[in-house]
C-alpha positions as CSV (number, residue, x, y, z in Angstrom):
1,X,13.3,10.4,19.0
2,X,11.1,11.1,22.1
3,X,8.7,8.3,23.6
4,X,5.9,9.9,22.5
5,X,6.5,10.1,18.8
6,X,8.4,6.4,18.9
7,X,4.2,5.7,20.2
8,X,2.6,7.7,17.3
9,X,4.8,5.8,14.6
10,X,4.4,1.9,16.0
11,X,1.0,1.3,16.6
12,X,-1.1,-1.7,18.4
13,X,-4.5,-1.7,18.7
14,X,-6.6,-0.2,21.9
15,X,-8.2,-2.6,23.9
16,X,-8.4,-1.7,28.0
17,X,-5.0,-0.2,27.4
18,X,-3.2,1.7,25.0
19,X,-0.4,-0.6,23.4
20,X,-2.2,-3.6,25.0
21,X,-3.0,-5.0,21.3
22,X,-6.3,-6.4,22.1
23,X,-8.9,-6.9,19.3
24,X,-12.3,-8.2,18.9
25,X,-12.9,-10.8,15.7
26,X,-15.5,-12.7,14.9
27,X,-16.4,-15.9,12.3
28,X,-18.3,-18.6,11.4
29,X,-16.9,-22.5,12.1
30,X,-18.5,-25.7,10.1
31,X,-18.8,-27.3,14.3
32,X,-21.2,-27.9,16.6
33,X,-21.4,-25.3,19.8
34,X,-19.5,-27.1,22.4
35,X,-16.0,-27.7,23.4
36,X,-14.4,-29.0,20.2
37,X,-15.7,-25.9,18.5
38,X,-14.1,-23.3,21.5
39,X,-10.9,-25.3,21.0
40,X,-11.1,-24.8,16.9
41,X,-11.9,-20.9,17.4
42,X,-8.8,-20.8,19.8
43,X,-6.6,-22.3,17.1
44,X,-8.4,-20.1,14.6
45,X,-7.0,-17.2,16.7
46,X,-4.0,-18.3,16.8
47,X,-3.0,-18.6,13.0
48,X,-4.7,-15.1,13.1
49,X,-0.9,-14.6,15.1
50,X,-3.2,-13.5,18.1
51,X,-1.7,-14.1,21.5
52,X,-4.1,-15.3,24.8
53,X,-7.1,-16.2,22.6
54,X,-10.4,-16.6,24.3
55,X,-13.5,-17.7,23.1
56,X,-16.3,-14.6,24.1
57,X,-19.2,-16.2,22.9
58,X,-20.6,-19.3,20.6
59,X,-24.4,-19.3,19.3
60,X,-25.5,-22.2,17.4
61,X,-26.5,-20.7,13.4
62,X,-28.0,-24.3,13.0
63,X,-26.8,-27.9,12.4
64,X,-22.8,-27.8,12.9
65,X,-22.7,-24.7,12.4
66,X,-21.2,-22.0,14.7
67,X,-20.8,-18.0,15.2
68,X,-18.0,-17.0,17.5
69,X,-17.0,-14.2,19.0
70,X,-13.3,-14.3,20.2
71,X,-10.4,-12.0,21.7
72,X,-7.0,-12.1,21.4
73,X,-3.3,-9.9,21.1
74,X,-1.9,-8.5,18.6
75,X,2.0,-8.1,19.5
76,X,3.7,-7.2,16.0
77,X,2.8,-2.9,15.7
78,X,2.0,-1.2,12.4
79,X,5.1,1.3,11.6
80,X,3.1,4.0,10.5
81,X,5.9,6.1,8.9
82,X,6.3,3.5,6.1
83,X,2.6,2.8,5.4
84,X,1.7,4.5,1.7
85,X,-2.2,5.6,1.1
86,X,-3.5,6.4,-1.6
87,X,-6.2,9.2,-1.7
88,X,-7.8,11.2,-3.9
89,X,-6.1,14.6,-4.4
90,X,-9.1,17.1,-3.6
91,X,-10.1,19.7,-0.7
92,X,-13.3,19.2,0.6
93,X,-14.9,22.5,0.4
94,X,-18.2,23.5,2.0
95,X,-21.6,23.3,-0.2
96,X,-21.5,27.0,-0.8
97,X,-18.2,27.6,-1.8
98,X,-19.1,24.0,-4.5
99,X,-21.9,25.7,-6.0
100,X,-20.5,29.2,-6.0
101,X,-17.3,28.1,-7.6
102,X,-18.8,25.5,-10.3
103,X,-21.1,28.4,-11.2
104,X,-18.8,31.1,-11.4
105,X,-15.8,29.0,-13.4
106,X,-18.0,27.0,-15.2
107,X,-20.9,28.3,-16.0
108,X,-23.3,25.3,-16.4
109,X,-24.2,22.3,-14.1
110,X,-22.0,19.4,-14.0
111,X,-24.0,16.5,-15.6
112,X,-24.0,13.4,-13.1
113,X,-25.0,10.2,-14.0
114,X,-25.0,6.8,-11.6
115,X,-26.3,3.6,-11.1
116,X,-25.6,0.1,-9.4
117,X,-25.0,-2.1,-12.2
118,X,-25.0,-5.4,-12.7
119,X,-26.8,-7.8,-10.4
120,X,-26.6,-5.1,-7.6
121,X,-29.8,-4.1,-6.3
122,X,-28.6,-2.1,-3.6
123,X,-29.2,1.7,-3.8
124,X,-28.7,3.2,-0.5
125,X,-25.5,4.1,-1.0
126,X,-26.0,5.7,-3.9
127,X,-29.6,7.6,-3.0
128,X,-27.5,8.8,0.0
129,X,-25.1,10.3,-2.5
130,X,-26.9,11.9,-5.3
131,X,-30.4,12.1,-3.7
132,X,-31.9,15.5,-2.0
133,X,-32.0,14.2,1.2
134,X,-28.9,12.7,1.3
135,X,-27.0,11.3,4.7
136,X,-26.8,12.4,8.5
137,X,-27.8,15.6,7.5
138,X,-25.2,16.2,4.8
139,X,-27.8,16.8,1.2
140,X,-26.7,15.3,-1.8
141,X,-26.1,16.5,-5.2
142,X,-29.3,17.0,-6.5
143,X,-29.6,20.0,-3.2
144,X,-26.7,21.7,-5.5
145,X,-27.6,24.0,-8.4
146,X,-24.1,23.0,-9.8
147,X,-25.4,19.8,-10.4
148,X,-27.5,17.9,-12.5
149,X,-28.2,14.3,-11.9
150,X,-29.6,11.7,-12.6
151,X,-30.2,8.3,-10.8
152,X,-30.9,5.2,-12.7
153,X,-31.2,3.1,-9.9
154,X,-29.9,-0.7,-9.3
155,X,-29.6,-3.6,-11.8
156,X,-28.6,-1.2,-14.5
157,X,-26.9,-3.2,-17.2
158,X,-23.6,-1.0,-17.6
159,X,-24.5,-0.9,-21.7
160,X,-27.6,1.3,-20.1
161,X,-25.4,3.3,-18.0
162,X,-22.8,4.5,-20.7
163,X,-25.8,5.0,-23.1
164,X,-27.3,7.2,-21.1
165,X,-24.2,9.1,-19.9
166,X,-23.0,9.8,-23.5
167,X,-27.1,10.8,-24.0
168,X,-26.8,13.2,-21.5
169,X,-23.3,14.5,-22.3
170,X,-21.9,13.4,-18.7
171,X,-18.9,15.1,-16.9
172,X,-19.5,12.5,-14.3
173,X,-20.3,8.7,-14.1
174,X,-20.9,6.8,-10.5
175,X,-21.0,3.6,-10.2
176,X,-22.2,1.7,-7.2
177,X,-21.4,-1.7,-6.0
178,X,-22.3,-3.3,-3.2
179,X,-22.5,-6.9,-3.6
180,X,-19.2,-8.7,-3.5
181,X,-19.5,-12.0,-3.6
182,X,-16.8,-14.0,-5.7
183,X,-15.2,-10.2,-6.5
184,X,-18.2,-10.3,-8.6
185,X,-17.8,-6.6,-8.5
186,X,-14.4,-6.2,-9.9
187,X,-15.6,-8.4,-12.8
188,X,-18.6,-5.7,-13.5
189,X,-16.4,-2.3,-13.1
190,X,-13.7,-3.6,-14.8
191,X,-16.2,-4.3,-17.2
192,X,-17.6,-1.0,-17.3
193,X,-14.3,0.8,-17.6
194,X,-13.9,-1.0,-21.0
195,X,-17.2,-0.3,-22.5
196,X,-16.1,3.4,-21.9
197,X,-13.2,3.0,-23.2
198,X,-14.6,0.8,-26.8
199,X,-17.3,3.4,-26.8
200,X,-14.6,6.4,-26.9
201,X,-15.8,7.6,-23.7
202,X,-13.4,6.9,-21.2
203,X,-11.4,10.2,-21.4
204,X,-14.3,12.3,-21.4
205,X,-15.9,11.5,-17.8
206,X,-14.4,11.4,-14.3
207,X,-15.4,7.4,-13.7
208,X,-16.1,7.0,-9.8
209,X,-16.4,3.6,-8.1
210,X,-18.1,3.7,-4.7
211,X,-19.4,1.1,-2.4
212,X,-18.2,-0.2,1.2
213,X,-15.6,-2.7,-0.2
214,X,-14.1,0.4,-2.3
215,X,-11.0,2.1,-1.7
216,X,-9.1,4.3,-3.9
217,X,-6.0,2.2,-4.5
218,X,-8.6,0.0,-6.0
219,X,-10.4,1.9,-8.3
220,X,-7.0,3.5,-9.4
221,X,-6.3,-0.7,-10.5
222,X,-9.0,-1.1,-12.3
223,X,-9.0,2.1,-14.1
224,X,-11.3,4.7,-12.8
225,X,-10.1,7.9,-11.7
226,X,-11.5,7.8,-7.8
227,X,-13.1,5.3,-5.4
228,X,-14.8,6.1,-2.1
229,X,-15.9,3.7,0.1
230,X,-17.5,3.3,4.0
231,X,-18.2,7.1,5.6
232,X,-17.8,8.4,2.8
233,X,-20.4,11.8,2.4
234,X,-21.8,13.7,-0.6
235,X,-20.2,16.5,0.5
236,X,-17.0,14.6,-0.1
237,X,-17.8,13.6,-3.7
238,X,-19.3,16.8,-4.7
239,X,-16.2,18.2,-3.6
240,X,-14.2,15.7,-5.4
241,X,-16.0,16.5,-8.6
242,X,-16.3,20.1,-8.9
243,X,-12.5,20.4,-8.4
244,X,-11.7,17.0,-10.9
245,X,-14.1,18.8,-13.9
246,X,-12.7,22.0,-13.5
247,X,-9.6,20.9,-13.6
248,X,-9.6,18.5,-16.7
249,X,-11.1,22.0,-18.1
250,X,-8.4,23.9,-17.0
251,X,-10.3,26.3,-14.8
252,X,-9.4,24.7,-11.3
């Protein structure tokens, strides 16, 4: 095995060198600013198993309360050959080719219908992904003629949302969750996932999870067929779910 490839499969992180390990963390102590609170964030560092901590910065949130910012190295690599990912299994294919293939295979608009449900109130995620103007200059679904959506917005109870999905005879539902506090979210899709399922429902949509504490592994756990999470574009889920409906359809 040559140098180079023994470098690409153990990995440390970049900091003013490559292999040098060097990472950036930050946190909030229950201290005052001042020396007993450097000396904590140092040890905090240290159970982090990061060698040479240092103590960047300290601002004062407030009685004994702290915000630091500290360095340290990392000197255990990630072996990259044994790490396992798991990703959805689609191509992401240009707005064009969506639209032309969607209309050509299956003749009608694939029915979209999302929300943030729950307690969430946040919807930029979400507008980003289903809304005209979309993100960075990538549209979202409603720019597709492939697509039909429709955006319920935040605090949908998820009763509402599989209503009005089996109202509009949904290929697709998207759910949105943003808030996370207390895995409050894990509680509300798994929630979800079982109305759908009670309702006779479940096998009949693609069920998305999205949000930027989503990953795919974890919507695979809690029953839903794909998650996407931080950077994710509409491109990528209108790519996603042209290729999942046609192929439950057997036309992809």
């Amino acid at each position: 095995m040559s140098k180079d490839s023994v470098r690409e499969r153990f990995i440390l992180p970049y900091g003013d060198h490559r292999g040098d390990g060097v990472v950036q963390v930050s946190f909030t102590l229950p201290l005052p600013d001042g020396p007993l609170g450097d000396e904590a964030a140092r040890q905090v560092m240290r159970q982090m198993a990061l060698n040479d901590p240092q103590v960047a910065e300290s601002t004062s949130l407030g009685e004994n309360y702290t915000f630091y910012v500290g360095y340290g190295k990392l000197s255990r690599p990630v072996e990259t050959g044994k790490l396992k990912v798991a990703r959805p299994l689609w191509d992401k294919i240009e707005p064009a080719a969506v639209e032309e293939m969607v209309n050509r295979r299956l003749g009608r608009p694939i029915v979209v219908v999302g929300a943030a449900t729950g307690s969430d109130a946040h919807t930029v995620g979400l507008d980003a992904i289903l809304n005209y103007k979309g993100f960075a200059g990538d549209h979202g679904l409603e720019a597709y003629s492939c697509f039909k959506v429709v955006n319920m917005g935040s605090q949908v109870p998820n009763e509402d949302l599989v209503s009005r999905a089996a109202r509009e005879k949904a290929d697709a539902i998207l759910v949105s969750q943003v808030v996370t506090q207390g895995n409050v979210h894990l509680a509300n899709l798994t929630n979800l996932s079982e109305l759908l399922e009670a309702e006779g429902w479940r096998d009949k949509v693609v069920l998305v999870a999205g949000g930027p504490r989503i990953t795919h592994a974890l919507a695979l756990e809690l029953g839903y067929d794909a998650g996407f999470g931080a950077q994710t574009r509409p491109q990528d889920v209108a790519s996603y779910l042209a290729q999942e409906v046609l192929r439950r359809k057997s036309l992809y």
